[in-house]
N, C-alpha and C positions, 0 to 999 in steps of 0.2 A: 788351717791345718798345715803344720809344719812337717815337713819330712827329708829324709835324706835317700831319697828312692830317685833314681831316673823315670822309670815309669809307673804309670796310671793305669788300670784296668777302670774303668768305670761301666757300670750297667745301671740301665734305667728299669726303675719296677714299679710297680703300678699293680695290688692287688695279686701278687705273683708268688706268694708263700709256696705253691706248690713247685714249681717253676725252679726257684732259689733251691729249694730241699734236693731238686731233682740235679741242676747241673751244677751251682755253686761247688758241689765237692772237687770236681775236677778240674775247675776253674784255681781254687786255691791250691791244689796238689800242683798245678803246671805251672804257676807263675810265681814262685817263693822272687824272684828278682822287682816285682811290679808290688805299687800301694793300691791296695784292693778298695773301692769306693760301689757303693750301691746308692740311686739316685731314688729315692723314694719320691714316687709322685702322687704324693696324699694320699695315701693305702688307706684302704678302711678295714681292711685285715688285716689280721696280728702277723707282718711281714719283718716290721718293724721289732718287734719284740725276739721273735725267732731269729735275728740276724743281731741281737744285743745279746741273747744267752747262747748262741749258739756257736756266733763267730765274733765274739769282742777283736780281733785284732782287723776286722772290717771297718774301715769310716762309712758311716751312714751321715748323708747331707738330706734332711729332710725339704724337701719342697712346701711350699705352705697350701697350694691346691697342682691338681693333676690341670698342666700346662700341656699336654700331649709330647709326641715323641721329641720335638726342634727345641721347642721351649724347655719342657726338661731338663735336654743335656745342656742349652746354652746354658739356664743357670745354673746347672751343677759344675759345668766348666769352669766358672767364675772363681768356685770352690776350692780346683783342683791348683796345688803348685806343681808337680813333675814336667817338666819340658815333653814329655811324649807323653801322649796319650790314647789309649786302644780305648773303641768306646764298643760295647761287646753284649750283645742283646740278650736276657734272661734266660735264654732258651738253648744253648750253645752248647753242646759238651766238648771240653777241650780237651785232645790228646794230645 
């Protein structure tokens, strides 16, 4: 994933559609400067789906099974180019 962003916001999710609906909005209102990345850790809920029609300019790095919290973000880290990176838990509302 190529980008010309300084930084990363990355969140790990895991069955979290509700979660995402609830704080992702103020996540993308506050951080126009950061490339927004959601680490999907094998949802079995349509989190996935809701995060491709709802916020296409989100990178979605799908995991291939839920590795838990460590495993997750290492490999979603793997993922990410931006030299800085805020790694920022699904649950957050940012003002």
């Amino acid at each position: 994933m190529k980008t010309t962003k300084e930084i990363a916001v990355v969140i790990l999710n895991w069955n979290g559609k509700k979660l995402l609906e609830t704080f992702l909005p103020t996540v993308v209102k506050h951080s126009p400067e950061a490339q927004l990345y959601v680490a999907d850790n094998a949802s079995t809920d349509d989190s996935v789906d809701f995060l491709q029609t709802t916020y296409p300019e989100i990178q979605i790095i799908q995991l291939p099974e839920n590795g838990g919290y460590a495993k997750g973000y290492n490999q979603a880290l793997q993922q990410v180019n931006e030299p800085i990176h805020i790694l920022l838990n699904s649950d957050v509302e940012v003002s």
